[in-house]
N, C-alpha and C positions, 0 to 999 in steps of 0.2 A: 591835428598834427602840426599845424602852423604852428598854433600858439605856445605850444607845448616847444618845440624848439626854439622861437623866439624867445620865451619866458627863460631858457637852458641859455639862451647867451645874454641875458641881462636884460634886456628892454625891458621898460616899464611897464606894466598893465594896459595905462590905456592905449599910450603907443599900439600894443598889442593889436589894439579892435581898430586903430586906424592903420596898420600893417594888413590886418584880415581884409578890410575894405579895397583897401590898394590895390592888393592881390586880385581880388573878387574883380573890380574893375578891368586889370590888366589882361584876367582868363577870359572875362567877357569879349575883351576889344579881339583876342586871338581868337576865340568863338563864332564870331561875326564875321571877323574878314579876311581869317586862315583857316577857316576849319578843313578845307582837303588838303591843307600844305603842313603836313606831319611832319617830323614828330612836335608834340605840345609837352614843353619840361616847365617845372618851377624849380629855379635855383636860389638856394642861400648860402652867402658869402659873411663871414666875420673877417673883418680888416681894420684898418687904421685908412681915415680921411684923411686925403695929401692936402697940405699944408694946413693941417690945424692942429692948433696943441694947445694942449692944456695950462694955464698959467701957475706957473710955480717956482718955489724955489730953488730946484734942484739945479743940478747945470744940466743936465739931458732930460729936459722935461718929456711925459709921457706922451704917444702918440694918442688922440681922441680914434677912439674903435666906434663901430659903426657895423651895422648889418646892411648887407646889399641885399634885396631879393629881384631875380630877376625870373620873367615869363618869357620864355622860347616857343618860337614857330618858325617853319621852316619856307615860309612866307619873306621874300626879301626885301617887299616894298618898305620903308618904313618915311609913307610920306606922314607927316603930322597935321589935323586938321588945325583950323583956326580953334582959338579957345572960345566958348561963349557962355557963361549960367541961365544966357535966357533961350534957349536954341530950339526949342522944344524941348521933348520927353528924352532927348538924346543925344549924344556929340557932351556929353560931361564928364565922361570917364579920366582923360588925361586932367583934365584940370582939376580932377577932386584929388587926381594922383600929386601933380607939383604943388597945391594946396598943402597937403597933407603931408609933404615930404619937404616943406618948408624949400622949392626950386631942387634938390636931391635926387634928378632922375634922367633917364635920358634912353636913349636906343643905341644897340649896338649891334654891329654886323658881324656875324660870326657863325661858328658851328655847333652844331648839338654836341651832347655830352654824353648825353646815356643813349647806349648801342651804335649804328653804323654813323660817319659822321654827314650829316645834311647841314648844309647852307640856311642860311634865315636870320633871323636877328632875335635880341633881347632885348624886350622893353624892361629897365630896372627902376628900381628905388632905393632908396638908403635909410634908415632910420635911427637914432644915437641910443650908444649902449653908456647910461650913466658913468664916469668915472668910478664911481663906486664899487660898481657890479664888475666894471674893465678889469679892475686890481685884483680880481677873481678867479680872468678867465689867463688859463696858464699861457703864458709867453714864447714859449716851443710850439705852439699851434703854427703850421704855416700859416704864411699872410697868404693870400691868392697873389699871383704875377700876372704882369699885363697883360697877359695871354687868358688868364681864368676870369679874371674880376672885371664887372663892368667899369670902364671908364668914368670920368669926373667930367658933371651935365653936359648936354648938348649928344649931338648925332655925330656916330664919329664913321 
């Protein structure tokens, strides 16, 4: 189902299986250290990256799009561990995530979305939709508003 929507707003192939990974990582970390603080959502977001644009020569250059996915839990801790690749068998999840998301990620303190609304946060990512595929996806789509989209990195 992921990829299948990914693939529906332009990302690349492999992207795709480093999106699925992400994902898998991010359900995992909500698995482990929210699993009785429900509800558990994965959200995806098509947007435009604040302040990046694509170089051209138009006079209103287009905005560079980008897919957010973010994983909800109704867990509102969202302290971050240290990073480490030699840590043991464990503690790698966020790092394979800002690896993979090229720094593109971050937490957000907010509400659930689907059904009553619960407190908790979203850990997200972002991953780029080729210009190519962008000039595709129709332009009347809303963007998300501050209110829907996760923020630009960091915890906010």
């Amino acid at each position: 189902m992921l990829a299948e929507a990914l693939t529906t707003f332009g990302v690349d192939r492999g992207m795709v299986g480093d999106a699925q990974l992400m994902v898998s990582e991010l359900v995992t970390n909500a698995h482990q250290h929210a699993a009785e603080f429900g509800p558990h959502e994965l959200w995806l977001y098509l947007g435009e990256r604040s302040g990046a644009r694509i170089a051209t020569t138009m006079a209103s250059p287009p905005a560079v799009r980008e897919v957010r996915c973010a994983v909800f839990d109704g867990h509102a801790d969202a302290r971050l561990p240290g990073y480490s690749w030699t840590s043991g068998d464990c503690g790698r999840g966020l790092s394979i995530v800002r690896e993979l998301s090229e720094g593109r990620w971050g937490v957000l303190h907010t509400l659930s979305r689907l059904g009553p609304q619960v407190p908790g946060k979203a850990v997200w990512f972002a991953v780029p939709v080729p210009a190519a595929a962008a000039t595709f996806l129709s332009p009347s789509s809303p963007a998300p508003t501050s209110d829907d989209a996760p923020p630009e990195p960091g915890v906010a």
